[in-house]
TORKOL-4160 file (C-alpha; in steps of 0.2 Angstrom, whole numbers, padded with zeros to 4 digits, m for minus):
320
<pt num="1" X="0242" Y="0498" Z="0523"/>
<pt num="2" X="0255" Y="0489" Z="0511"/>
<pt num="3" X="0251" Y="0503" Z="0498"/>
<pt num="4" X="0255" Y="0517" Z="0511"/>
<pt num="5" X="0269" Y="0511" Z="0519"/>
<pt num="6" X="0275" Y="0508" Z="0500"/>
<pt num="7" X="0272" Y="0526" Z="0496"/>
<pt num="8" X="0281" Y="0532" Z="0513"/>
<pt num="9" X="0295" Y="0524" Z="0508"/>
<pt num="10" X="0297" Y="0530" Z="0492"/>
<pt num="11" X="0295" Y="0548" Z="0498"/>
<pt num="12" X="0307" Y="0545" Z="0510"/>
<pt num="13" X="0321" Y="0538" Z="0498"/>
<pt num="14" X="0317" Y="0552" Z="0484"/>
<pt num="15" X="0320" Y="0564" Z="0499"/>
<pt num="16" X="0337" Y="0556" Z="0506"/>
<pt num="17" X="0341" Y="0556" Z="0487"/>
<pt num="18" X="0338" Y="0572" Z="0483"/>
<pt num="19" X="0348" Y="0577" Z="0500"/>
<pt num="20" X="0363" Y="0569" Z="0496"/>
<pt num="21" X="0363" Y="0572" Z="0477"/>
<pt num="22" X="0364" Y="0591" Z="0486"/>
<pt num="23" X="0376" Y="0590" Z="0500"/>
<pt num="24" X="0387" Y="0579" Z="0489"/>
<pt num="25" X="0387" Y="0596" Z="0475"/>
<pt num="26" X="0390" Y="0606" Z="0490"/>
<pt num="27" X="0404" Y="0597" Z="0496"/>
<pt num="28" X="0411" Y="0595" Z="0480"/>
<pt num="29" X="0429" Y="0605" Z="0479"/>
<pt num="30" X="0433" Y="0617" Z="0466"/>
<pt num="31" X="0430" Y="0612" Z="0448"/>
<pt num="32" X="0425" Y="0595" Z="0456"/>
<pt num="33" X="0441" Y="0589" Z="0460"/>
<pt num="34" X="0443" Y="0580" Z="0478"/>
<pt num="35" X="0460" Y="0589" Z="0482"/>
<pt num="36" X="0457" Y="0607" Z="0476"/>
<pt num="37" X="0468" Y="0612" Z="0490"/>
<pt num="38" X="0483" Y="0614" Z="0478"/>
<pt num="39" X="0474" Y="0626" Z="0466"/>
<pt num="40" X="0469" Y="0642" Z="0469"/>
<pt num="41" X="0458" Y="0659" Z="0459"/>
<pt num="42" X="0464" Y="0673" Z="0453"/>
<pt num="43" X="0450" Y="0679" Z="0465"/>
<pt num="44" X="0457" Y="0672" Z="0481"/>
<pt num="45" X="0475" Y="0676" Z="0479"/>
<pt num="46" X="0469" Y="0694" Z="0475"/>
<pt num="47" X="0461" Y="0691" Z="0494"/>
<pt num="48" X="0477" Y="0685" Z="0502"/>
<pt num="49" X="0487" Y="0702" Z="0494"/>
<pt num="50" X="0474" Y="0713" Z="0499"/>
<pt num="51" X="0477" Y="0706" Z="0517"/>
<pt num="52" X="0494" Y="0710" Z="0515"/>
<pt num="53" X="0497" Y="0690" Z="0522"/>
<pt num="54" X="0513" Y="0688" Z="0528"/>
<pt num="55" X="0516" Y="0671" Z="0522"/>
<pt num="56" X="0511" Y="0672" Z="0504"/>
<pt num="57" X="0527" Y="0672" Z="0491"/>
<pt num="58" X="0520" Y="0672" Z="0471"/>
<pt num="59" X="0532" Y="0664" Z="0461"/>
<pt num="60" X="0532" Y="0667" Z="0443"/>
<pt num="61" X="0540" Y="0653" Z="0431"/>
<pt num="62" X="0542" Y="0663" Z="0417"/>
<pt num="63" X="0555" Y="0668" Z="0404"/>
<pt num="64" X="0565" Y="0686" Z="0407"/>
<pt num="65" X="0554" Y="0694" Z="0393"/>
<pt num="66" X="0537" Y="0686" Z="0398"/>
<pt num="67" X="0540" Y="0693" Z="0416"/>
<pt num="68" X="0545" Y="0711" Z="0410"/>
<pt num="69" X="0530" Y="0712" Z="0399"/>
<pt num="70" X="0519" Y="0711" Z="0415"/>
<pt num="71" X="0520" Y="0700" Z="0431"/>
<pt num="72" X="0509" Y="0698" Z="0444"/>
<pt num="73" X="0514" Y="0712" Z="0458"/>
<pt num="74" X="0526" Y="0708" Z="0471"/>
<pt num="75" X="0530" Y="0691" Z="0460"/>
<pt num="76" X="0549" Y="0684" Z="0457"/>
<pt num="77" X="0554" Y="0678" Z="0444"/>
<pt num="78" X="0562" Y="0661" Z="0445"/>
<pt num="79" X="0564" Y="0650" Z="0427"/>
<pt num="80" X="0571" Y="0631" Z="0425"/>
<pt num="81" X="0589" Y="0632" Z="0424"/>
<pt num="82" X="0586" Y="0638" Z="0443"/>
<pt num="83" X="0578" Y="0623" Z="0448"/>
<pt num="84" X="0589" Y="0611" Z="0436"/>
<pt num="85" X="0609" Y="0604" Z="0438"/>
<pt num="86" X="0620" Y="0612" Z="0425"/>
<pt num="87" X="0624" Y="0601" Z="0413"/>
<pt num="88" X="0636" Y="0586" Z="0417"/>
<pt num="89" X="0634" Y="0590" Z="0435"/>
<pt num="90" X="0629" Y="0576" Z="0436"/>
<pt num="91" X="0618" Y="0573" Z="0422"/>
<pt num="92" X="0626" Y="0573" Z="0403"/>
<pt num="93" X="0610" Y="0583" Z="0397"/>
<pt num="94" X="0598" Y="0596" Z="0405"/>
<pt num="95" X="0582" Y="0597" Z="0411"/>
<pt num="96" X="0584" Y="0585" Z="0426"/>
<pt num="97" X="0577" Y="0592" Z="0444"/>
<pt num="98" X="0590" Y="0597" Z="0455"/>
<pt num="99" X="0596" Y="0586" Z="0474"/>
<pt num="100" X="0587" Y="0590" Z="0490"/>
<pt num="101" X="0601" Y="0600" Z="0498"/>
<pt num="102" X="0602" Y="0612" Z="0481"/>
<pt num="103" X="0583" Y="0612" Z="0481"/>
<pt num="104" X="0582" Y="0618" Z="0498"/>
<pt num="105" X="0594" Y="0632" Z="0496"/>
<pt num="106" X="0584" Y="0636" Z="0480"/>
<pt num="107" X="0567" Y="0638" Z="0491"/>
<pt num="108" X="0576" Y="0649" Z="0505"/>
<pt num="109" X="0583" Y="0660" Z="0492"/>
<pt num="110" X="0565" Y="0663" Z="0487"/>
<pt num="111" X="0560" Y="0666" Z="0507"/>
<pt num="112" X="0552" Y="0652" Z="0509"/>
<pt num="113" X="0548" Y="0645" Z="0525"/>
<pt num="114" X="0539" Y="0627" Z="0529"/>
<pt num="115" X="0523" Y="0638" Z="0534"/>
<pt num="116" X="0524" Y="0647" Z="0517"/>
<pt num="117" X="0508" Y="0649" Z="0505"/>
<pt num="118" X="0516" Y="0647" Z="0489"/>
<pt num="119" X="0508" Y="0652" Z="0475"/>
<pt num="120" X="0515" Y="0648" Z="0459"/>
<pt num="121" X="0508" Y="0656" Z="0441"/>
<pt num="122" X="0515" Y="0653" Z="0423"/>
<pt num="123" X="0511" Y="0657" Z="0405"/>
<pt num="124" X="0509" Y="0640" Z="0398"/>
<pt num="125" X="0513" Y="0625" Z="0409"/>
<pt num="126" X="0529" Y="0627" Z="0419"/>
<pt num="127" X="0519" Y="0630" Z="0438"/>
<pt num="128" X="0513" Y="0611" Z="0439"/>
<pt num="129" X="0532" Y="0608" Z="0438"/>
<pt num="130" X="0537" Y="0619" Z="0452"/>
<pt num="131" X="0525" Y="0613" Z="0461"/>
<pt num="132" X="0530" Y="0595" Z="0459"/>
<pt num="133" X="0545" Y="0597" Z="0464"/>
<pt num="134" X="0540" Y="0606" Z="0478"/>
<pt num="135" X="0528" Y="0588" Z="0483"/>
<pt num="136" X="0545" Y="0580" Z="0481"/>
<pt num="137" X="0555" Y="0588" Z="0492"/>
<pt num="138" X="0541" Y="0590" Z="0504"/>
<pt num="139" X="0529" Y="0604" Z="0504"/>
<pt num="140" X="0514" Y="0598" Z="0499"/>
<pt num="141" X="0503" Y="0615" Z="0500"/>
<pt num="142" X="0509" Y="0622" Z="0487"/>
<pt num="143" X="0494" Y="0630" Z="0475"/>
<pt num="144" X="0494" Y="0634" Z="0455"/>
<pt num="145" X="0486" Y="0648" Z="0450"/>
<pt num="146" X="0472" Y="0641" Z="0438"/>
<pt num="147" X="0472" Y="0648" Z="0422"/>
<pt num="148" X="0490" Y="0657" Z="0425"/>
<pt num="149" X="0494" Y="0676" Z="0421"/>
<pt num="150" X="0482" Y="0674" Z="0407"/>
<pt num="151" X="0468" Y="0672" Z="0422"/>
<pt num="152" X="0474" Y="0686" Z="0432"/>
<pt num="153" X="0475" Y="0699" Z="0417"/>
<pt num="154" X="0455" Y="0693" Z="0413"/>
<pt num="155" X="0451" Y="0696" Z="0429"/>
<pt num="156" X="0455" Y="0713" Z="0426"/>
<pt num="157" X="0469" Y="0715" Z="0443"/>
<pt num="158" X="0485" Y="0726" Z="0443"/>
<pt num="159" X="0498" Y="0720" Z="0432"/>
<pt num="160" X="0516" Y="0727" Z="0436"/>
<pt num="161" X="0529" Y="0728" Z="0425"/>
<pt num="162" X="0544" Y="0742" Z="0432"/>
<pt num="163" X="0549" Y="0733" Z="0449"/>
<pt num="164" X="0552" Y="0714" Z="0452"/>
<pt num="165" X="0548" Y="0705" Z="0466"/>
<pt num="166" X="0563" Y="0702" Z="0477"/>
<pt num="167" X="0562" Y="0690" Z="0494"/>
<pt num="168" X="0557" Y="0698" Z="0512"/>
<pt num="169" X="0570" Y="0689" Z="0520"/>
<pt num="170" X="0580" Y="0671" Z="0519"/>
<pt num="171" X="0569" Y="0657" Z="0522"/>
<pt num="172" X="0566" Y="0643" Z="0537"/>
<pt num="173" X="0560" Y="0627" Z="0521"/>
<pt num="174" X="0566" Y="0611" Z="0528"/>
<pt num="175" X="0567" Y="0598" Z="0511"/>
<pt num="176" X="0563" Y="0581" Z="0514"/>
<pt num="177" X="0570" Y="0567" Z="0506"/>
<pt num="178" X="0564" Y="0565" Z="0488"/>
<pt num="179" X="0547" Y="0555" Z="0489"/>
<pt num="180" X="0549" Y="0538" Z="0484"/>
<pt num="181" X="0540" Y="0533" Z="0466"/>
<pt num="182" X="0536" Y="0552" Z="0462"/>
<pt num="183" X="0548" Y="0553" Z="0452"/>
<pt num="184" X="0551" Y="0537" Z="0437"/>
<pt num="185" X="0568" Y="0531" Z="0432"/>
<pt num="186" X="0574" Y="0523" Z="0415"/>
<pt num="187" X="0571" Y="0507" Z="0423"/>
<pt num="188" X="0555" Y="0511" Z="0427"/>
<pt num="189" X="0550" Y="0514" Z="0409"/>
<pt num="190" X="0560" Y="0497" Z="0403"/>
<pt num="191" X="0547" Y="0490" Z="0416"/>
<pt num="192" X="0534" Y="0497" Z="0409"/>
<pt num="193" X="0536" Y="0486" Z="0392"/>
<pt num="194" X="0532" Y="0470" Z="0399"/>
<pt num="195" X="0521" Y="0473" Z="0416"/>
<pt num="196" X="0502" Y="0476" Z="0412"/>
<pt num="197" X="0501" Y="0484" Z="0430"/>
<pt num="198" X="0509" Y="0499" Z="0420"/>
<pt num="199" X="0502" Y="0513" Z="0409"/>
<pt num="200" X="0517" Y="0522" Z="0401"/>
<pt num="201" X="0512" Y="0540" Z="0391"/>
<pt num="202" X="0519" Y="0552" Z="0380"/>
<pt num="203" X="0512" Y="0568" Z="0384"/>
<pt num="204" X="0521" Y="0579" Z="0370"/>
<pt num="205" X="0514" Y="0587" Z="0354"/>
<pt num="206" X="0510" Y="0575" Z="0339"/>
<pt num="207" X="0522" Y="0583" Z="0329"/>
<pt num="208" X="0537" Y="0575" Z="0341"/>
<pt num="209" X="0526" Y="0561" Z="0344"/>
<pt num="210" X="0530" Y="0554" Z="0326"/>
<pt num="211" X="0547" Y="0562" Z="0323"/>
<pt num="212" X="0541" Y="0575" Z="0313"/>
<pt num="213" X="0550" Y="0588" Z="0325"/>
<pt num="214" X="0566" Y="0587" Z="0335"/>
<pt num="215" X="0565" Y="0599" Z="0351"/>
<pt num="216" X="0582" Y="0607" Z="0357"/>
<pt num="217" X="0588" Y="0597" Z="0370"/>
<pt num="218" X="0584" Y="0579" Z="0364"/>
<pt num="219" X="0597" Y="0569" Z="0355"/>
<pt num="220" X="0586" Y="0558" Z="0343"/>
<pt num="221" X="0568" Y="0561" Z="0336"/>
<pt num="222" X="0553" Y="0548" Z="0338"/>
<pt num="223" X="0544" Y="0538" Z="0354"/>
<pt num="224" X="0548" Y="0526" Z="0366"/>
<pt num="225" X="0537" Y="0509" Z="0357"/>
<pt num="226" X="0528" Y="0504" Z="0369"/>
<pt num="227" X="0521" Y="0521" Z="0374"/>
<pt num="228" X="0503" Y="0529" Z="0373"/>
<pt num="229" X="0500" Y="0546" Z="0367"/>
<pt num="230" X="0491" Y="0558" Z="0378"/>
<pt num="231" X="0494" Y="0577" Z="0374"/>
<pt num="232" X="0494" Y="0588" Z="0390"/>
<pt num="233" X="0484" Y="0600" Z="0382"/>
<pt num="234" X="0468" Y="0588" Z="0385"/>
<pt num="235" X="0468" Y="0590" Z="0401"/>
<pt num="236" X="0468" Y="0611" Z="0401"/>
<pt num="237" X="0457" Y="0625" Z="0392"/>
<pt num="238" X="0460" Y="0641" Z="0387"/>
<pt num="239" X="0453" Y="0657" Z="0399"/>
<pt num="240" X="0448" Y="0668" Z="0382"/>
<pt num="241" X="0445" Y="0660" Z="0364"/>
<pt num="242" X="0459" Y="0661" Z="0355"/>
<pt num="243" X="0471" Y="0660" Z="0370"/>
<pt num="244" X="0483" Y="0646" Z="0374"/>
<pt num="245" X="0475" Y="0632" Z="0387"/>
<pt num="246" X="0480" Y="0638" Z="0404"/>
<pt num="247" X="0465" Y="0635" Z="0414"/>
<pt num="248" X="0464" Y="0617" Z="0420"/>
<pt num="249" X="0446" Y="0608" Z="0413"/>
<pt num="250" X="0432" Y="0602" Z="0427"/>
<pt num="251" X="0435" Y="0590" Z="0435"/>
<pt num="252" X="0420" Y="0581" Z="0423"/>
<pt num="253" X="0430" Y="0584" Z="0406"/>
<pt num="254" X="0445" Y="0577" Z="0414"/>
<pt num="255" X="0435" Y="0562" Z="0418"/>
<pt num="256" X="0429" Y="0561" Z="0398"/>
<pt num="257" X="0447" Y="0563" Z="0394"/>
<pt num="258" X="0453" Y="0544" Z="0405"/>
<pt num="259" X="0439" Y="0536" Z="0397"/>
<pt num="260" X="0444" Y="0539" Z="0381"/>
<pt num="261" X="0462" Y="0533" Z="0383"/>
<pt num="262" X="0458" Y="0521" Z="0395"/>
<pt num="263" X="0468" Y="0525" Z="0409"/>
<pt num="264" X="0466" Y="0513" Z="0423"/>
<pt num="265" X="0468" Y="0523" Z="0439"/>
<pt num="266" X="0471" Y="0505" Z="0449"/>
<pt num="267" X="0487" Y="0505" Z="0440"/>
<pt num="268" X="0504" Y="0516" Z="0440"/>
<pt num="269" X="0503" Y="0528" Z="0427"/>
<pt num="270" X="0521" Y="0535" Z="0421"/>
<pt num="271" X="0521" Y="0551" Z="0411"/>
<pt num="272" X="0536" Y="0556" Z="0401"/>
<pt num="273" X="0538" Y="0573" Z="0387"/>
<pt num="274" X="0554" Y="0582" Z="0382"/>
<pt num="275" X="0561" Y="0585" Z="0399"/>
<pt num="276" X="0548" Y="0581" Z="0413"/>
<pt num="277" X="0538" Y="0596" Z="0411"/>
<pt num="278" X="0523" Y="0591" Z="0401"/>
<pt num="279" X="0520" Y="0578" Z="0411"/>
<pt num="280" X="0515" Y="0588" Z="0428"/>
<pt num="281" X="0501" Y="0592" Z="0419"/>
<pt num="282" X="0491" Y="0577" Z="0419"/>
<pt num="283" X="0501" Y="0572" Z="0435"/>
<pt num="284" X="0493" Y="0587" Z="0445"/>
<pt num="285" X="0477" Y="0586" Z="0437"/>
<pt num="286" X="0476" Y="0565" Z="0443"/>
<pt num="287" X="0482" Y="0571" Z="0459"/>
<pt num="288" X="0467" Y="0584" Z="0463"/>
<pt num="289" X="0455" Y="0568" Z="0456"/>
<pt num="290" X="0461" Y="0560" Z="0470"/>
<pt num="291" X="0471" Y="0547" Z="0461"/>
<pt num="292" X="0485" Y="0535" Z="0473"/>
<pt num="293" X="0500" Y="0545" Z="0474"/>
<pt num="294" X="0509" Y="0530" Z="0474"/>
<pt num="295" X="0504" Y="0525" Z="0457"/>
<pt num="296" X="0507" Y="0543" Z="0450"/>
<pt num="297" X="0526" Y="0545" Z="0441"/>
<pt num="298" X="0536" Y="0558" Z="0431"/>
<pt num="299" X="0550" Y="0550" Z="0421"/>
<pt num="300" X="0562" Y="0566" Z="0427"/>
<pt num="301" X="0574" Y="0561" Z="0412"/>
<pt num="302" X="0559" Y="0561" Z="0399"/>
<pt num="303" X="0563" Y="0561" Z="0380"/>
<pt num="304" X="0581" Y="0569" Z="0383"/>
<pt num="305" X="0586" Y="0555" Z="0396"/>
<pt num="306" X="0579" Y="0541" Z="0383"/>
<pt num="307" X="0586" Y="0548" Z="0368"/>
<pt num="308" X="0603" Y="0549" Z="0374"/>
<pt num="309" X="0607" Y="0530" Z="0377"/>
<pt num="310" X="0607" Y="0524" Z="0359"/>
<pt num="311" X="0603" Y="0506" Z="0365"/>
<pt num="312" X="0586" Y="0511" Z="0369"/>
<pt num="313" X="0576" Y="0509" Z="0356"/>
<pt num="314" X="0565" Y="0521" Z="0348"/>
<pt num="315" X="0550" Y="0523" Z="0334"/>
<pt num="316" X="0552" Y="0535" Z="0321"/>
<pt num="317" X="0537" Y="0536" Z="0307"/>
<pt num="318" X="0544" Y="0553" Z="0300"/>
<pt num="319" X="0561" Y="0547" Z="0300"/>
<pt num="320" X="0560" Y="0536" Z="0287"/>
């Protein structure tokens, strides 16, 4: 008896193992990730334009000539200095995110409503930036295209490249006030120095990591000290060999790519690159993980914001 039972039980647990082991591979979202709500396939936004749905608006974050070589059709263009203060208004260097009120005329410009599926694709990493400042005002549906027009192309869809997208009509979008902690001031980074609690990363190439290079923009070369680095590229892949890393990784790489640098998700990690950028790569990536949006922060400033104030202090190897 005591052997049978013994044997009935571990049939039983091998099945209810193997059942879970399933369901939890069904359930599992796209790539892996827990959130995949914010990402969508060349495939299904092909779906929604075939529908004709009334709600989709494409944004593409590209430059004037990226966009005129091909775009996605029906796309508009938008670029940064459309979602960023001129310079001394307020700020006294660019690359900053723009107030609620302007942000919101921005997004109705584009004929955006709260009830919009926004869809935003770019050619290297500018979508995740749009759509964090979309989170920051708000709208919290908005989806990257994975992969970015490189995706489309390879996908073999209609690229258009005579007439741009323009908006159907003026939009409804209601901007919130700014989330609280999404976005990481100076302060925040000073903080950062002394509180273990904190993770602070420097997620722009190694060439500007050590000084080496000097972007436009920023007023000194080097690193904040007491930062880690943690290229954005690591957490992307690209669609076709050869090709620049579009495509976000699985959900499994991605986990491969914390261990290694030892990033603690029970702690507030700040992210910081030239100007803010960069930095919504890893940030959307964490996010779709299903890491604690209250621990996740974009130092807005970045580099630029740090490198201004010459009483912050800075580490330059190739300066020397």
């Amino acid at each position: 008896m005591v052997n049978g039972s013994f044997k009935k039980l571990m049939s039983l647990c091998m099945f209810f193992g193997f059942f879970f082991l399933i369901m939890g591979t069904a359930f599992a979202g796209y790539k892996g990730y827990v959130r995949d709500n914010v990402i969508i396939t060349p495939q299904q936004l092909k779906a929604l334009m075939d529908k004709k749905e009334p709600k989709l608006v494409i944004l593409a974050v590209a430059r004037i000539d990226q966009y005129l070589k091909g775009h996605i059709p029906g796309a508009i263009r938008v670029w940064r200095p459309d979602y960023e203060p001129p310079k001394n208004k307020p700020f006294p260097f660019e690359g900053m995110i723009i107030n609620r009120i302007d942000f919101q005329k921005f997004a109705r410009r584009l004929g955006i409503d709260n009830d919009s599926i926004v869809v935003i694709y770019d050619h290297k990493y500018d979508a995740t930036r749009l759509w964090w400042a979309f989170f920051l005002y708000g709208k919290r549906d908005c989806k990257v295209l994975d992969g970015g027009f490189q995706a489309w192309k390879a996908a073999g869809y209609p690229v258009d490249h005579l007439s741009k997208g323009k908006p159907k009509k003026v939009g409804n979008f209601v901007a919130k006030d700014p989330l609280p902690g999404w976005t990481a001031s100076m302060e925040d980074v000073w903080r950062a120095k002394t509180n273990p609690e904190i993770q602070l990363w420097d997620d722009r190439e190694w060439n500007e990591w050590t000084g080496a290079k000097l972007k436009h923009g920023a007023f000194r070369k080097g690193r904040i000290p007491w930062a880690k680095f943690l290229n954005w590229k690591e957490f992307k892949m690209p669609v076709k060999k050869g090709e620049k890393p579009t495509a976000f990784k699985p959900a499994s790489e991605v986990l491969k790519v914390i261990k290694k640098h030892g990033m603690d998700k029970n702690k507030h990690q700040i992210f910081y690159c030239q100007s803010g950028v960069r930095t919504t790569t890893p940030i959307f990536v964490l996010y779709m993980l299903g890491w604690d949006v209250s621990k996740l922060h974009n130092f807005d400033g970045s580099w630029i914001e740090w490198s201004y104030y010459k009483e912050n202090p800075v580490v330059c190897e190739k300066c020397k």
